[in-house]
C-alpha positions in Angstrom: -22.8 -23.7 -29.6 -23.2 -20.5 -31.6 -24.0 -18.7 -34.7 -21.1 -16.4 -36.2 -21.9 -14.0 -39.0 -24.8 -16.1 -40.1 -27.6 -14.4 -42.7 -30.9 -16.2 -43.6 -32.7 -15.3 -46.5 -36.7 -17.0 -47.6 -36.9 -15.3 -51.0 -36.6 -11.8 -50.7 -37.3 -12.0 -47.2 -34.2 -11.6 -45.2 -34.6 -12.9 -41.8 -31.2 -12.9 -40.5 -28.3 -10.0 -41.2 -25.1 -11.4 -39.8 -26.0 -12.3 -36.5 -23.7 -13.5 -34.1 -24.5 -15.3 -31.2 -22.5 -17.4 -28.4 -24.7 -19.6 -26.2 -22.3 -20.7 -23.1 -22.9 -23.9 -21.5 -24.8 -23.9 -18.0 -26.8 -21.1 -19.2 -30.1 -20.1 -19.7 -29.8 -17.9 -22.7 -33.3 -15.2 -23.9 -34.2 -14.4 -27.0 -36.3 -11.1 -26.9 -37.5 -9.0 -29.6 -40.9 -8.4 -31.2 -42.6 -10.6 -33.9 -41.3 -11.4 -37.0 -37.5 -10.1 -35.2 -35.8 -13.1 -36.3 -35.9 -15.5 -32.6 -37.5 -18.7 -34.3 -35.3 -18.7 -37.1 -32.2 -18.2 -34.7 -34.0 -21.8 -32.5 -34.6 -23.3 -35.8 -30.7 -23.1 -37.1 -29.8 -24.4 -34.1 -32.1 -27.5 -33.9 -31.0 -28.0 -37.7 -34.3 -27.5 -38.8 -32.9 -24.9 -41.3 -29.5 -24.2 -42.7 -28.4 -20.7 -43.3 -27.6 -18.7 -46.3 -24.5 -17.6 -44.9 -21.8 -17.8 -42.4 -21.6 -20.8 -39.7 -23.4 -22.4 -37.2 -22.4 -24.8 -34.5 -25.3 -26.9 -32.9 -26.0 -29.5 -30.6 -26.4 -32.8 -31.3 -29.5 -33.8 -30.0 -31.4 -30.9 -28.9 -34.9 -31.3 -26.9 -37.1 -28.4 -28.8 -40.6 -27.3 -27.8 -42.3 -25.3 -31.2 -44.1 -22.7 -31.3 -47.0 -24.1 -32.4 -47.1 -27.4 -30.8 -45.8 -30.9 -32.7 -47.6 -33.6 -31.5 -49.4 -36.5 -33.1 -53.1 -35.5 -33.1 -54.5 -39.3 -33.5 -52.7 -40.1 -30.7 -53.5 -39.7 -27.0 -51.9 -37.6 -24.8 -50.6 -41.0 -22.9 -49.5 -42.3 -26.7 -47.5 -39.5 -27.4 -45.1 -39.8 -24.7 -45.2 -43.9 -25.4 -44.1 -43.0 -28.5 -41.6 -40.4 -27.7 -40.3 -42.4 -24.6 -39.5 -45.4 -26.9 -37.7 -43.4 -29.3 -35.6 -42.0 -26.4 -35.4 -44.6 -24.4 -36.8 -42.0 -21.4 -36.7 -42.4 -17.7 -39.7 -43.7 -16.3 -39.6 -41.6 -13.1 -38.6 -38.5 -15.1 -41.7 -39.1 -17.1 -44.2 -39.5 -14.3 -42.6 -36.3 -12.6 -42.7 -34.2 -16.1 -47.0 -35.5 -16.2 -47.2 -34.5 -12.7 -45.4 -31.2 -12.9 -46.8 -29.8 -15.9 -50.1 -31.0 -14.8 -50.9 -33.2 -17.8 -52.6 -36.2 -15.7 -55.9 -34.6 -16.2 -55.8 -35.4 -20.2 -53.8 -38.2 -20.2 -56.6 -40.6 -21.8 -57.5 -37.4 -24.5 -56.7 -37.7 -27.9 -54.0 -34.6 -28.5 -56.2 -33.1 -31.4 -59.2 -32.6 -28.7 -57.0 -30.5 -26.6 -57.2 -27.1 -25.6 -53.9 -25.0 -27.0 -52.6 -24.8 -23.1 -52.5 -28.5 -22.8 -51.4 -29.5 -26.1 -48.4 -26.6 -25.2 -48.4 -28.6 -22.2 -47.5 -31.7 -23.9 -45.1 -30.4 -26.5 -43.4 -29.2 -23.4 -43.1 -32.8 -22.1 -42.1 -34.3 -25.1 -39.0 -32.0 -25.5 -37.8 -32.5 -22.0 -38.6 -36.4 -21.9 -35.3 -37.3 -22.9 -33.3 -35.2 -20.1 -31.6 -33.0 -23.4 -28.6 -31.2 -22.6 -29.6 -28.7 -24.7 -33.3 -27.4 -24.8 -34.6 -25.3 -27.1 -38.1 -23.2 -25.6 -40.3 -21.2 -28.3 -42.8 -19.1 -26.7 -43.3 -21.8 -23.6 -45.5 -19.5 -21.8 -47.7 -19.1 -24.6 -51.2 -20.6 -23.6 -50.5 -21.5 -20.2 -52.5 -20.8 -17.3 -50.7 -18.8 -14.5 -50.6 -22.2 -12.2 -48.8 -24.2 -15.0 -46.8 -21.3 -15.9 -45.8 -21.3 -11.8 -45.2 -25.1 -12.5 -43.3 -24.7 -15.4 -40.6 -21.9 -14.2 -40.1 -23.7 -11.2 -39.5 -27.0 -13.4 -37.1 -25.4 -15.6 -34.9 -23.4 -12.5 -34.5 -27.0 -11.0 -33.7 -28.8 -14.7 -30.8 -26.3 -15.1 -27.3 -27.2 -14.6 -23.6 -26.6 -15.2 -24.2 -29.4 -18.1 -27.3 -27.8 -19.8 -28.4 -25.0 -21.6 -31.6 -23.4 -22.7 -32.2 -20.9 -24.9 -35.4 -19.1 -24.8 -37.8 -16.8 -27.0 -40.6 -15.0 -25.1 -42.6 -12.7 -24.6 -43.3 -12.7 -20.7 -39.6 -11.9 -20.0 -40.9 -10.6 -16.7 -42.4 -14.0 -15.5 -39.0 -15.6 -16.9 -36.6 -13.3 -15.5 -35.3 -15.3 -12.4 -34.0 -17.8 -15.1 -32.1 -15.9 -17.0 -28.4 -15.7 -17.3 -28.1 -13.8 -20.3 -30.4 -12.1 -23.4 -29.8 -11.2 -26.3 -32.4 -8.6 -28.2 -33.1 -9.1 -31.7 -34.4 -6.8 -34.2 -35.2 -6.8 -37.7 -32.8 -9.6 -38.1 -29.8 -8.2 -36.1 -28.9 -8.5 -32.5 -28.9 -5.0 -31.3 -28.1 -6.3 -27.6 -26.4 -8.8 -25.8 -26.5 -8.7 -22.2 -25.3 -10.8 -18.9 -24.9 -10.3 -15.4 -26.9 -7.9 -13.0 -30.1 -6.8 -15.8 -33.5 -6.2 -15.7 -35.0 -8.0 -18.8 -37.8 -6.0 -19.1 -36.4 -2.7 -19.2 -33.1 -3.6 -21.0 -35.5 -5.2 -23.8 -37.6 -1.9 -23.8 -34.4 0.2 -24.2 -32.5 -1.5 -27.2 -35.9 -1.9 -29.2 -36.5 1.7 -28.8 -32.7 2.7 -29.3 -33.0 0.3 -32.4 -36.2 1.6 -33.9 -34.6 5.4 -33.3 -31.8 4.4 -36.2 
């Protein structure tokens, strides 16, 4: 999976410059940079949500993506969303009940999704996109919303979901509260990756250092 040389253009709007980006398998891969850097567009290219302007990108098949903005059907409860998403998957029924229980969604399980708060209905976006056990999973913003508990919850879900067969790849914020996860990062800014780290880092400080050593050009 990757994105090699790849520019993205909205109008005049250039949201990509030739980025280039491997994601390694068995990873869990950050995106970091500040808003508007160019992160969703990379998570969108590789869900093939949106095709790029130029250069190549190889994606996964069959991604498991949690937006942004949550996707979720509004008329629906929250119970009716994952019926509907687990027939379309063909989902686990013990891998369902332990994603309700985990992400603590059992609360608003008989609550149509459009009378949620924004933490649950990230809650359930967040269910939907792990329901069918993806080998690839694609998280924008997950913290965004979420209590500290769930975001407890959550970070301890995703460390035991990771394996040698999956991946995830990341945008956040909270790189501090995500920072036991993470294998590598790369730093985005202004439509270029100005960084690309593994190993021994601190994602905090190596984010704060190749913005600022970015902005200084």
């Amino acid at each position: 999976m990757h994105l090699r040389n790849v520019t993205k253009t909205y109008g005049d709007v250039v949201a990509l410059d030739g980025v280039g980006v491997e994601f390694t398998p068995g990873t869990v891969h950050a995106l970091a940079g500040p808003n508007g850097s160019g992160k969703t567009t990379v998570l969108r290219l590789l869900a093939g949500l949106t095709r790029p302007s130029a250069g190549t990108v190889k994606r996964p098949d069959a991604p498991g993506y949690a937006f942004q903005q949550p996707n979720v059907y509004p008329g629906l409860t929250v119970t009716e969303n994952l019926d509907v998403f687990a027939a379309m998957v063909d989902a686990d029924a013990a891998w369902r009940a332990e994603l309700v229980e985990r992400l603590r969604l059992a609360p608003a399980r008989e609550r149509l999704a459009a009378e949620l708060s924004d933490g649950y209905r990230k809650k359930l976006d967040l269910a939907l996109a792990l329901l069918k056990q993806p080998d690839v999973l694609l998280l924008d913003e997950p913290l965004a919303d979420l209590d500290d508990l769930t975001v407890t919850h959550l970070v301890s879900l995703l460390a035991d979901y990771r394996s040698a067969e999956r991946t995830i790849v990341m945008s956040s914020h909270r790189l501090k509260r995500l920072s036991p996860l993470f294998d590598r990062m790369s730093v985005v800014f202004d439509g270029e990756v100005v960084a690309d780290l593994s190993g021994d880092f601190d994602p905090s400080d190596a984010y704060a250092a190749a913005v600022a050593d970015a902005d200084a050009e």
